[in-house]
N, C-alpha and C positions, 0 to 999 in steps of 0.2 A: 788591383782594383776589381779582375774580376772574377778573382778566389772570393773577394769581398762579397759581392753580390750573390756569388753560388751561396756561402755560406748563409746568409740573409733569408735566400729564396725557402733552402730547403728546411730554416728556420720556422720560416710562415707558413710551408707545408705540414710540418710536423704538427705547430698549432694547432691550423685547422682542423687536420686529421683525431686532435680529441676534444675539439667542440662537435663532430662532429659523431663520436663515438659517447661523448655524455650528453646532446641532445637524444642520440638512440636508447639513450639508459630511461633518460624520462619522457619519453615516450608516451601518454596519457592515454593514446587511442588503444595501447596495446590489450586486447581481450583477456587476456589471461591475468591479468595484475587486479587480483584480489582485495587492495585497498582502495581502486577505482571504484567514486560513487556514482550514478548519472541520475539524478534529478533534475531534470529539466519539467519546471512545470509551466503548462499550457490552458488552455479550455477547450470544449465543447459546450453544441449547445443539444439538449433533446428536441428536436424537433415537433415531438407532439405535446409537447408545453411548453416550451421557449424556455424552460429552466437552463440556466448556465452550469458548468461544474468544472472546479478545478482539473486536471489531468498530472498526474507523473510516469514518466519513465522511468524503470527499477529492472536496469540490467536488459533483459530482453522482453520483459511484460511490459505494459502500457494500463496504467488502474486509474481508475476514477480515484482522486484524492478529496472526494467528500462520500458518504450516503447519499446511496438512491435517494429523491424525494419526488416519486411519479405514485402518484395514488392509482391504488387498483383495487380490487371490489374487498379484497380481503388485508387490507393496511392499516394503518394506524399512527396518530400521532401519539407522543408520550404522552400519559393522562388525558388523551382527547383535548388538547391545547394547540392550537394551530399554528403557533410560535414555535413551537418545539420541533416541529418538521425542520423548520428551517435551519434550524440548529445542526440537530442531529440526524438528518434526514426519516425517513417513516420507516415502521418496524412491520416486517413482511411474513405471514403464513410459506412455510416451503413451496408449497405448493404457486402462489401467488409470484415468488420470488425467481421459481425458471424460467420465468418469461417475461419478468420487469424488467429487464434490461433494454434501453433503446438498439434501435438495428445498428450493426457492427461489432456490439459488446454480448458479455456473455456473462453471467454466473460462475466463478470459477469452482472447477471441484477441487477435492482434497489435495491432489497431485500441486495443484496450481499455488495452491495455497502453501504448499511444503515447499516448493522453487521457491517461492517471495519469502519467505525464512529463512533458505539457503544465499541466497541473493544478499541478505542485510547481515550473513554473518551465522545463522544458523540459530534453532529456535530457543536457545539460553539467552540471547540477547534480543532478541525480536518483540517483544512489548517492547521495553526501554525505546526505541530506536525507531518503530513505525506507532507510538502514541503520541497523540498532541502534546506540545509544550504548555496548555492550560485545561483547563477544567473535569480533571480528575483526583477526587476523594482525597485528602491525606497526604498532601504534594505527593500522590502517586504519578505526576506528568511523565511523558518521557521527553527522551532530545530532539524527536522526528526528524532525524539526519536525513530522511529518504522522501521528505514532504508528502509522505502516505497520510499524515492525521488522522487517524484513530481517535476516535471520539468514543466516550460512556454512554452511549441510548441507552441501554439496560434495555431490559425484555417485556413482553407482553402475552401472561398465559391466563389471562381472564380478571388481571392484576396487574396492574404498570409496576416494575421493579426496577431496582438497580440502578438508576439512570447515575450518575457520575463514578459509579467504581465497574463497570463493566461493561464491554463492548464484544457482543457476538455475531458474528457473520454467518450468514450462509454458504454452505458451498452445494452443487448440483449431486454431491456423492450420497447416496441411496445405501442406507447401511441394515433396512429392516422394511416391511410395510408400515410401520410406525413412526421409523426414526429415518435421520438424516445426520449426515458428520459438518460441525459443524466447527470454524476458529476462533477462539477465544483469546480476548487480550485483559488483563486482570489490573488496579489501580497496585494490588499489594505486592505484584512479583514484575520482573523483568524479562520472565519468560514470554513466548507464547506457547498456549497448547491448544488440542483438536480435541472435541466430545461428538458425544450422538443425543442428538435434542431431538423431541415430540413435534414431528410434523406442519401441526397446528400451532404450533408458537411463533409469537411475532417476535422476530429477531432483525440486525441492521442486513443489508446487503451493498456490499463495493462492485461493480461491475469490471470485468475485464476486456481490454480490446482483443476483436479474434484475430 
């Protein structure tokens, strides 16, 4: 009887011992595990208009998961349509755009921008994956696995353009007295890629938390 029960015991200890080794395997908190997504989205509010805006977590960044829509001297709705902010939020002069960000968040530069592409997988997949599920040109949508939404504003250089096949951010990187680097997510590719755009051009802006 109590061979019996040793046998038993060291039965359920064995068990154990690999529920316990294959809860270690999945693991989900582990940092290093490259399939882990974290999208947890939240809000904010801007304080100096009581505007709302979705938020997501991507890894160790914290982004606004809509366009800025805080007007400032030098902004723009698409086509002068006041609808359209609401949409796609307002399309910002560089200039206009380093310092739209409500307090705590920031403009990201280039670098920040290249982590958030590293983060989704790297920039072959990164349209696909941080574009909306609707309202891009050509069912160019993407999956938005990372609830970033990327939306088509298209641009403003003395002319509304683009609006459902392209979506350009600003980032704070300083690449000329004229220009600025900026990220581009396209309706007809999967990529994303970086350019240097004309200072003066109204383009979208995502804010980043510092």
């Amino acid at each position: 009887m109590e061979k019996t029960k040793i046998k038993l015991l060291a039965k359920v200890i064995s068990m154990t011992g690999l529920v316990l080794i294959f809860a270690a395997c999945g693991d989900d908190s582990n940092p290093t595990n490259t399939e882990q997504t974290n999208t947890e989205v939240t809000s904010l509010v801007d304080v100096r208009d009581g505007k709302t805006y979705k938020i997501t977590t991507i890894r160790s960044q914290i982004w606004m998961a809509e366009n800025l829509n805080y007007e400032t001297a030098d902004s723009y709705c698409y086509g002068d349509v006041a609808s359209n902010c609401a949409i796609y939020g307002r399309l910002y002069s560089w200039f206009d755009a380093l310092t739209a960000c409500p307090s705590g968040w920031h403009l990201p530069d280039s670098l920040e921008f290249k982590a958030l592409f590293l983060a989704v997988g790297g920039r072959d997949v990164a349209g696909k994956l941080l574009k909306s599920t609707t309202g891009w040109d050509s069912n160019g949508n993407g999956t938005d696995d990372y609830s970033f939404s990327a939306l088509p504003a298209g641009f403003y250089d003395g002319v509304f353009r683009a609006a459902g096949s392209i979506a350009y951010f600003w980032s704070s990187t300083e690449r000329s007295d004229g220009n600025a680097s900026i990220m581009l997510l396209d309706f007809a590719f999967d990529r994303g890629y970086f350019l240097n755009f004309p200072k003066p051009t109204g383009l979208s802006v995502r804010c980043l938390k510092d």
